[in-house]
Kinemage of the C-alpha trace (Angstrom):
@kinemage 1
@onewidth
@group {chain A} dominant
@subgroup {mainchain}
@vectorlist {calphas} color= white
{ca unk a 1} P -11.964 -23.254 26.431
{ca unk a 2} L -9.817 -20.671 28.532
{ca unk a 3} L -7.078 -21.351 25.933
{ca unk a 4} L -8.987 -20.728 22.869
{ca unk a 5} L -10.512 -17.513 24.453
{ca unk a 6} L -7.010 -16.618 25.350
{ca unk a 7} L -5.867 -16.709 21.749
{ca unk a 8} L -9.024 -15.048 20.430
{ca unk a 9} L -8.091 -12.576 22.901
{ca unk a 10} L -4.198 -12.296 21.859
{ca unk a 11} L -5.466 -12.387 17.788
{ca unk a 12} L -7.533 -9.505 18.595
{ca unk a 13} L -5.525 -7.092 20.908
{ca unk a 14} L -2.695 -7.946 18.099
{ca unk a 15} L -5.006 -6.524 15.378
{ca unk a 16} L -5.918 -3.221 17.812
{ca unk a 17} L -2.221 -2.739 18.313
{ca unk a 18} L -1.291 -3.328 14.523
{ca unk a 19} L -4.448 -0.693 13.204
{ca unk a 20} L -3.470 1.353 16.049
{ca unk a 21} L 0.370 2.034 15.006
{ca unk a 22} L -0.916 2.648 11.420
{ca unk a 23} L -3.554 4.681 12.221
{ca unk a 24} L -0.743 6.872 14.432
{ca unk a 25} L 2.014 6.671 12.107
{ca unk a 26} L -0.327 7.509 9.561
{ca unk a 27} L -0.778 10.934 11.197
{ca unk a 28} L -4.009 10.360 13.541
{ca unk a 29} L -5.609 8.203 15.714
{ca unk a 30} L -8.797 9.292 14.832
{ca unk a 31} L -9.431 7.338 11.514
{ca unk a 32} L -12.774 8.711 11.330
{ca unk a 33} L -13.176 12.449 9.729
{ca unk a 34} L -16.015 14.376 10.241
{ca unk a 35} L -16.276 15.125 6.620
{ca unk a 36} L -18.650 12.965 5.083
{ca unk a 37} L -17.466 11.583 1.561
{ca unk a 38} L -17.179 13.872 -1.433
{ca unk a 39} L -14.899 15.424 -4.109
{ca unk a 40} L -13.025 18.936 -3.814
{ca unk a 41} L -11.845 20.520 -7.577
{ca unk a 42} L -8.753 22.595 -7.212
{ca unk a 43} L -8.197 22.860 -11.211
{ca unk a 44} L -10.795 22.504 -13.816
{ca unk a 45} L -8.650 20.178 -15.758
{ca unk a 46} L -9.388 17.396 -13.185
{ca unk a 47} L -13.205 17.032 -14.031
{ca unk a 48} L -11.882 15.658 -17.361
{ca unk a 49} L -11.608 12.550 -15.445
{ca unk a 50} L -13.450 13.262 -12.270
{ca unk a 51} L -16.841 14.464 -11.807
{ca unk a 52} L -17.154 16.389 -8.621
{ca unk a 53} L -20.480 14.923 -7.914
{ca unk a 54} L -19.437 10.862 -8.081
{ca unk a 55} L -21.237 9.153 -5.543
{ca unk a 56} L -18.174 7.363 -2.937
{ca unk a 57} L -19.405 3.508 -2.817
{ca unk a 58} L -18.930 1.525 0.271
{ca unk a 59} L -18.295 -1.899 -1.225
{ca unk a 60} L -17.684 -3.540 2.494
{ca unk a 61} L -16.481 -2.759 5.631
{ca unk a 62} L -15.473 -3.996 9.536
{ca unk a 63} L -11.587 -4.413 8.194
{ca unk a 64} L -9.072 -4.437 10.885
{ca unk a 65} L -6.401 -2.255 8.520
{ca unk a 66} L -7.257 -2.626 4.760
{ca unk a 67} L -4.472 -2.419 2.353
{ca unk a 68} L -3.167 -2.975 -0.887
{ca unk a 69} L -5.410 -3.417 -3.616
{ca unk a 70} L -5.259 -5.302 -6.905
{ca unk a 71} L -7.515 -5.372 -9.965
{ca unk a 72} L -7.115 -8.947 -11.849
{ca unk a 73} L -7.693 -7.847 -15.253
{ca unk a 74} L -8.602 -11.588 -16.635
{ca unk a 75} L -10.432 -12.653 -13.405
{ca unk a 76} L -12.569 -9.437 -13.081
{ca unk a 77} L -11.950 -9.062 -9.148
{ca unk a 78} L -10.596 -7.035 -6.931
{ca unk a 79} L -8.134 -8.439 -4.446
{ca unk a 80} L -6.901 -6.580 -1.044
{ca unk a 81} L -4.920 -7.219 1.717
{ca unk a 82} L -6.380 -7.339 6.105
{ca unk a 83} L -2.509 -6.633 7.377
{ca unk a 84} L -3.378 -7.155 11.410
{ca unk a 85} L -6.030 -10.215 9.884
{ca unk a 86} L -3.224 -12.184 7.595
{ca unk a 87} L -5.797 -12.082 5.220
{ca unk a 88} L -6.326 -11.544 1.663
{ca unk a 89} L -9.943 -10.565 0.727
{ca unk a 90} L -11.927 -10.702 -2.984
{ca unk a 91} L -14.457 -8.456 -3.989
{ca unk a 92} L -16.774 -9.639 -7.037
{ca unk a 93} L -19.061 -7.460 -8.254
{ca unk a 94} L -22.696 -9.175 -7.610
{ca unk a 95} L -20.667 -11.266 -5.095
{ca unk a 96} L -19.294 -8.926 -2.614
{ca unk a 97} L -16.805 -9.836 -0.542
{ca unk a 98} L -15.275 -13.261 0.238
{ca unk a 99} L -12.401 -14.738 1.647
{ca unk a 100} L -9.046 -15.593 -1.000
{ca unk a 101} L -6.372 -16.469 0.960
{ca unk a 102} L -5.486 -16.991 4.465
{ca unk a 103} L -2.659 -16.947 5.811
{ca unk a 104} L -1.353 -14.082 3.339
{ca unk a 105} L 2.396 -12.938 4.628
{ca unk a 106} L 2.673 -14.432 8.578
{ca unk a 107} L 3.079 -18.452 8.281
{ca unk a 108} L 5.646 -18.316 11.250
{ca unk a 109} L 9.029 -18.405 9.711
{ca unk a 110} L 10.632 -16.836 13.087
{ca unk a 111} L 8.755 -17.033 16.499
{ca unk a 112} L 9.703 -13.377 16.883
{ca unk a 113} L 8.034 -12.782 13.818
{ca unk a 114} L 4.638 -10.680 14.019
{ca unk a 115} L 1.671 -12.164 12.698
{ca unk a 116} L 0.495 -9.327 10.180
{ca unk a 117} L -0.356 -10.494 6.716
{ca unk a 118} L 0.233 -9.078 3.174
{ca unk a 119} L 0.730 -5.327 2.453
{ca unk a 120} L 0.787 -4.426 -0.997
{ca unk a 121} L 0.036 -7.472 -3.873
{ca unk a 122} L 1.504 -7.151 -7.514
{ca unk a 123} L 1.224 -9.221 -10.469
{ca unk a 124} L 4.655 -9.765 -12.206
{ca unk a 125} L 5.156 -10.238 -15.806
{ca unk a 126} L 3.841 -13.793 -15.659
{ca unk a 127} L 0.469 -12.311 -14.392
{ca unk a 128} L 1.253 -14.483 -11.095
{ca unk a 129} L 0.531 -12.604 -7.858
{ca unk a 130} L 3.472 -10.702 -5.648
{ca unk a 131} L 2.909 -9.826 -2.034
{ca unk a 132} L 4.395 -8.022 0.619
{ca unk a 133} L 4.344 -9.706 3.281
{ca unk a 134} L 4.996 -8.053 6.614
{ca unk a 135} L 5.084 -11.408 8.455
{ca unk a 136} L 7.581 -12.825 6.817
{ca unk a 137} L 9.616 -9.722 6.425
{ca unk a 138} L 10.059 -10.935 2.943
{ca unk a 139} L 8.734 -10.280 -0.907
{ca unk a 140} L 6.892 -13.873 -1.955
{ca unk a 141} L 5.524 -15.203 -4.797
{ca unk a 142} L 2.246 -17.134 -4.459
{ca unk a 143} L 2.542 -20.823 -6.086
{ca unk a 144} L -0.858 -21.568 -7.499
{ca unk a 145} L -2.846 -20.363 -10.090
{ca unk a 146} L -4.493 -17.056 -9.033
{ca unk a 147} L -8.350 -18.693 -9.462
{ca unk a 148} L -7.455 -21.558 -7.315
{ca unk a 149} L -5.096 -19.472 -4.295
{ca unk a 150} L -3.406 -21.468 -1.830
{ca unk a 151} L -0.937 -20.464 1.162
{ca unk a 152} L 2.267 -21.937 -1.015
{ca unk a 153} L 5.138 -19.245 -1.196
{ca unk a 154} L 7.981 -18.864 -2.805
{ca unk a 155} L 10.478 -16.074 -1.156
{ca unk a 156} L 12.168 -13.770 -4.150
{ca unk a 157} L 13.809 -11.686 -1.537
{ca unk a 158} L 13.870 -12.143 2.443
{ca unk a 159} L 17.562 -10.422 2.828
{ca unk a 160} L 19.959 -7.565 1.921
{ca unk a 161} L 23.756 -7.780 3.031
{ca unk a 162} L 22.842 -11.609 5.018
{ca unk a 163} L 20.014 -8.974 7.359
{ca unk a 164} L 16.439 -9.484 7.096
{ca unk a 165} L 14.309 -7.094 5.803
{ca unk a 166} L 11.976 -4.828 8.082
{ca unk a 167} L 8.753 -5.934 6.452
{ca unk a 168} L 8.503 -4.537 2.890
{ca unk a 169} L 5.536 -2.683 2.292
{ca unk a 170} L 4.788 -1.778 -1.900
{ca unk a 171} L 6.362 -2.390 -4.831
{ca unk a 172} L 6.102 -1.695 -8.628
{ca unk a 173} L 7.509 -3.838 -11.278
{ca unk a 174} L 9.251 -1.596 -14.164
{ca unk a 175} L 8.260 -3.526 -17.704
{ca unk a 176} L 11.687 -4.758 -17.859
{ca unk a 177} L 11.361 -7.310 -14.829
{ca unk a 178} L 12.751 -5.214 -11.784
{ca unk a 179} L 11.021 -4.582 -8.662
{ca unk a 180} L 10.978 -1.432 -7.364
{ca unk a 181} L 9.332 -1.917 -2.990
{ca unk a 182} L 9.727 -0.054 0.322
{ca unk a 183} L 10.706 -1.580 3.489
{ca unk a 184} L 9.712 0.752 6.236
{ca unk a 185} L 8.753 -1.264 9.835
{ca unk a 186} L 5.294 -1.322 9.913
{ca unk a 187} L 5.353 -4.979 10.161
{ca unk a 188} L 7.487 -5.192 13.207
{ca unk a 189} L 6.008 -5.780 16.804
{ca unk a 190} L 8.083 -2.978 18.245
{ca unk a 191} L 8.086 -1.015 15.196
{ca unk a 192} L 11.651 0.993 14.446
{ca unk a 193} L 12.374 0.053 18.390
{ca unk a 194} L 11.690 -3.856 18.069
{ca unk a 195} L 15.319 -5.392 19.071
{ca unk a 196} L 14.886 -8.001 16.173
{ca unk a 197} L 15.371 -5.068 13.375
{ca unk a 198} L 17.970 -6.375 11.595
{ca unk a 199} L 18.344 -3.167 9.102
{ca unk a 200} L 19.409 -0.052 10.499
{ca unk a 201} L 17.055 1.737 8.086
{ca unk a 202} L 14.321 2.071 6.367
{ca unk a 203} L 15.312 1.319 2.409
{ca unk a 204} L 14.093 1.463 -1.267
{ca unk a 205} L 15.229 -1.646 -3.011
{ca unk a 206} L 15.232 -2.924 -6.317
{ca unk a 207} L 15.212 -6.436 -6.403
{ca unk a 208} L 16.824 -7.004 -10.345
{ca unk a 209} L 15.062 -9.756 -12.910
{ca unk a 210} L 18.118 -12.169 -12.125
{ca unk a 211} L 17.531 -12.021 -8.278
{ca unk a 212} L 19.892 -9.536 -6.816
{ca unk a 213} L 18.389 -7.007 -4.575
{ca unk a 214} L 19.849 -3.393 -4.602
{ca unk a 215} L 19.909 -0.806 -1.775
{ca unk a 216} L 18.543 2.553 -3.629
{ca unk a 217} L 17.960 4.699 -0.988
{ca unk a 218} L 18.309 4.220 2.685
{ca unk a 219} L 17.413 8.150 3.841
{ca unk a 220} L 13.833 8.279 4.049
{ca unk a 221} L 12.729 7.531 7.470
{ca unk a 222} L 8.979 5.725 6.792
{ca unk a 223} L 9.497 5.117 3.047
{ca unk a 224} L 5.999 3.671 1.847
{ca unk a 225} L 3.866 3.275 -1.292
{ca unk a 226} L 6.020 3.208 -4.818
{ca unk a 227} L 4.600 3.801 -8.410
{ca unk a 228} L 6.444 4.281 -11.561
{ca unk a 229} L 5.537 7.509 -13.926
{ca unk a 230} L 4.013 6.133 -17.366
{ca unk a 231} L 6.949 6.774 -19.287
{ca unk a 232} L 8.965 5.086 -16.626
{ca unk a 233} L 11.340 7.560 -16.242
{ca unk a 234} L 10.557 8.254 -12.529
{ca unk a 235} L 9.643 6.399 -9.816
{ca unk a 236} L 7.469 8.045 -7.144
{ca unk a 237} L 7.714 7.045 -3.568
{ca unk a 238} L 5.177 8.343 -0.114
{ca unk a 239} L 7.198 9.227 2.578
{ca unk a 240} L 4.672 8.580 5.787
{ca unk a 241} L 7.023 10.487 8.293
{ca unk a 242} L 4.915 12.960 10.509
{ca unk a 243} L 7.992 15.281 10.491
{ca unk a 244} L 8.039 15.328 6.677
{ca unk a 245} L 5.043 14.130 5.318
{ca unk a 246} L 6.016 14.005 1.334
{ca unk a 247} L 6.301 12.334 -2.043
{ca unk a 248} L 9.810 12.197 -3.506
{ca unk a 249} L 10.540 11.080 -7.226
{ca unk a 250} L 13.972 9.752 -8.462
{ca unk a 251} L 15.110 9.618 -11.906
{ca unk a 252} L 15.242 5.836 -13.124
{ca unk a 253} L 18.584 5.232 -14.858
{ca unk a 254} L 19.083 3.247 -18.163
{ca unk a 255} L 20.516 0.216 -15.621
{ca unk a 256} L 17.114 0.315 -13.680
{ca unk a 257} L 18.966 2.153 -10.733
{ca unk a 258} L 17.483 5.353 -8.435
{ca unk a 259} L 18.934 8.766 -8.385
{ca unk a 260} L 18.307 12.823 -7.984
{ca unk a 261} L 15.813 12.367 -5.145
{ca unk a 262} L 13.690 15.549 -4.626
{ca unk a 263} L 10.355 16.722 -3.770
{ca unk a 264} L 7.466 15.820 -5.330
{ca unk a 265} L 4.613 17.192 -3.226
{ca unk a 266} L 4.736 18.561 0.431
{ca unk a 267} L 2.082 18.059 2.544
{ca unk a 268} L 3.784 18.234 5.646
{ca unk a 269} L 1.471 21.490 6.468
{ca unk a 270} L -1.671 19.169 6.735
{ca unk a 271} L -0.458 17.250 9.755
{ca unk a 272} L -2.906 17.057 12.302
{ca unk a 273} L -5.551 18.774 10.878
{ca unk a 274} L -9.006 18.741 11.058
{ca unk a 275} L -10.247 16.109 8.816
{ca unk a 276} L -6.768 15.634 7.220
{ca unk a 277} L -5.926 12.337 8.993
{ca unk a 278} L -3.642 10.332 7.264
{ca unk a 279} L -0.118 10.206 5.648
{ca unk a 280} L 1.561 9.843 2.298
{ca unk a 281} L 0.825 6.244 1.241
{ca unk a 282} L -0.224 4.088 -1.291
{ca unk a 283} L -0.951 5.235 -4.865
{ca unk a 284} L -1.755 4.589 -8.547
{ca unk a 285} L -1.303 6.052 -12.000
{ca unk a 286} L -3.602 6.065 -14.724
{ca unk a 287} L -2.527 6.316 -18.377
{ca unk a 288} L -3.562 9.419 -18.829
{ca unk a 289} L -1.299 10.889 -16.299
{ca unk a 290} L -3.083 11.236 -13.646
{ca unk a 291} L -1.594 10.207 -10.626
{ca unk a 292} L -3.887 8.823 -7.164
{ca unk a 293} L -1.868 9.252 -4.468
{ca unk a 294} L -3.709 8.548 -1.127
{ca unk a 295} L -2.796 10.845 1.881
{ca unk a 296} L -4.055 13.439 4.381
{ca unk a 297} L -7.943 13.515 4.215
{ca unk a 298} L -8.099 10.832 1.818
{ca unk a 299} L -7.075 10.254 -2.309
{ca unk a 300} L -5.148 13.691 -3.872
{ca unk a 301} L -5.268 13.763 -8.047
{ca unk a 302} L -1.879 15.037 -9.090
{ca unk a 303} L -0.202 15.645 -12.830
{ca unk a 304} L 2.720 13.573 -13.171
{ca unk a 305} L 4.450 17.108 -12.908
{ca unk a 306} L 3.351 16.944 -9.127
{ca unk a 307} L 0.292 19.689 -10.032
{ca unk a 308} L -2.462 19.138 -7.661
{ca unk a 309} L -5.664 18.650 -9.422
{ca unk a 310} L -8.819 17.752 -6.319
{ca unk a 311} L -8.710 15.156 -3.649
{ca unk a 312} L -11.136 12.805 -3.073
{ca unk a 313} L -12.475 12.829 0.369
{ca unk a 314} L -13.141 9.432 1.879
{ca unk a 315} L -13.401 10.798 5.354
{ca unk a 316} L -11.322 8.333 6.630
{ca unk a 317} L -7.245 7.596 6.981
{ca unk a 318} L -6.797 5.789 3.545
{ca unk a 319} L -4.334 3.438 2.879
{ca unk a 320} L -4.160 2.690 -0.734
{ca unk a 321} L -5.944 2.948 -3.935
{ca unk a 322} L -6.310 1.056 -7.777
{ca unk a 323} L -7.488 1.139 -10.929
{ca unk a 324} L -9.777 -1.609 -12.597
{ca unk a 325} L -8.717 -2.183 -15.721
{ca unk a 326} L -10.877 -0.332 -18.377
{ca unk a 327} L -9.476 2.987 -15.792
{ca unk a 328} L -13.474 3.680 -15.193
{ca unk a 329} L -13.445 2.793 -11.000
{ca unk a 330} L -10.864 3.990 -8.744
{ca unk a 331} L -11.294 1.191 -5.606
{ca unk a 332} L -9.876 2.459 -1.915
{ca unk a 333} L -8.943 0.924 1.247
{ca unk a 334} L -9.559 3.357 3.467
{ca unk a 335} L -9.508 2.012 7.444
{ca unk a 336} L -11.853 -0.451 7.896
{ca unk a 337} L -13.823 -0.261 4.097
{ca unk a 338} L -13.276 -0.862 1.035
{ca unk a 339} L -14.468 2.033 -1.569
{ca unk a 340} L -15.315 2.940 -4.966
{ca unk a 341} L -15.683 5.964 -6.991
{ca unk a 342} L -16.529 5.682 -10.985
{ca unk a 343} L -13.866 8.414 -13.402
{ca unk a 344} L -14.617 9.296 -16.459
């Protein structure tokens, strides 16, 4: 008994510490904002796909650090990643919420190794599902059919130059097969101090559709969520640096590689605020160019241009954010819940 409350105990204070250096490189340690939940217009041209009065659903809390999110357009459910819980959850509508897959990203491949889960999940052309894992320090690919899940992975990248990745974070595959993902050091149990960091940075890789993984960028300090514009021309990637809290966009060359990094949005200004926790992080684009971008205070609406259109409010430090399929719900992880809000 003393040894099974001992690793309750050691499961637990891991998941504190794990939410805990989110939550502060995130930009607050407060993940609760005063603000209750609602919708702030800036331009009039957003309510063509928001309506300022759309009730914010709570589809299910009491998450350690909710992440990642992933609509499964044939399934019709919502998958999302527990980092400090190695956990992969489904949500069904008229179901709720329901285990899918544990252990997600920490199966113990080094005993240095922390035991955080999956970060960001993906499906690649093949419609099979991509994770992050921050465990593993590696990008996997789960071996099973996605209706019958099983902890079976298959590592497409664990290395650049013979060093282990940090733990990569998000990705976004470009129609032609590459995959665009971060690799800041979230998943690390010291963090950018932990003496088995193999990298001496935090990069943007590419990892090509015959294997090889490219270095693309290596100057952003916390590089974390990735999208591609619609027209694939640019890829967009949330720096979560409290120093220089900002999107940057690259141009995407004809060979798939990165270049002409530059500003995309500053919100460095916002920074421990008043009901601004949070950081630049995870995002989505919708086909009609709207781009959800979650970050201080909770989910900004932005042209592809980088115009800023309203934020959505969750009144918590948000992590991430997706789009069902038909583009009608945009689904958060925000903390410890897991939201909704119905566009138009």
């Amino acid at each position: 008994m003393k040894l099974v409350s001992y690793l309750l105990r050691s499961v637990y204070v891991r998941s504190v510490l794990y939410a805990f250096y989110c939550l502060t490189a995130l930009g607050s340690v407060n993940a609760y904002a005063s603000v209750s939940p609602h919708i702030d217009i800036y331009d009039e041209s957003a309510l063509a796909i928001l309506d300022k009065n759309a009730f914010i659903e709570v589809l299910g809390e009491g998450f350690s650090w909710s992440e990642g999110p992933l609509w499964l357009p044939k399934e019709k459910f919502l998958l999302f990643s527990d980092v400090p819980k190695n956990t992969i959850f489904k949500y069904k509508k008229g179901e709720g919420i329901s285990v899918y897959l544990k252990p997600s990203g920490a199966t113990g491949i080094s005993e240095h190794d922390s035991k955080q889960g999956s970060n960001g999940l993906l499906l690649n052309n093949s419609g099979q599902l991509v994770m992050m894992q921050h465990g593993d320090r590696r990008v996997a690919l789960m071996n099973a059919p996605l209706n019958t899940p099983k902890a079976d992975f298959q590592t497409l990248a664990g290395k650049f130059d013979n060093k282990r990745f940090n733990s990569p974070n998000d990705g976004v595959f470009h129609s032609k097969g590459d995959l665009y993902f971060t690799d800041p050091p979230y998943g690390l149990n010291g963090g950018m101090e932990d003496p088995h960091k193999a990298l001496p940075y935090s990069g943007i890789f590419r990892l090509s559709k015959n294997g090889d993984v490219n270095l693309e960028d290596k100057s952003t300090l916390y590089p974390n969520g990735i999208a591609l514009t619609n027209d694939e021309s640019r890829v967009i990637v949330a720096v979560s640096d409290r120093a220089a809290a900002k999107w940057y966009q690259f141009d995407v060359a004809a060979d798939g590689s990165l270049s002409n990094k530059r500003v995309f949005f500053d919100v460095s200004d916002l920074v421990g605020k008043e009901n601004e926790s949070g950081l630049p992080d995870g995002m989505a684009v919708h086909s009609k160019g709207y781009i959800f971008a979650t970050g201080p205070g909770g989910v900004f609406v932005f042209t592809e241009n980088g115009e800023l259109l309203a934020k959505i409010r969750t009144g918590k430090s948000t992590a991430n954010c997706t789009l069902s399929a038909d583009e009608k719900t945009l689904y958060m992880t925000a903390h410890d819940t897991l939201m909704s809000v119905k566009l138009k």
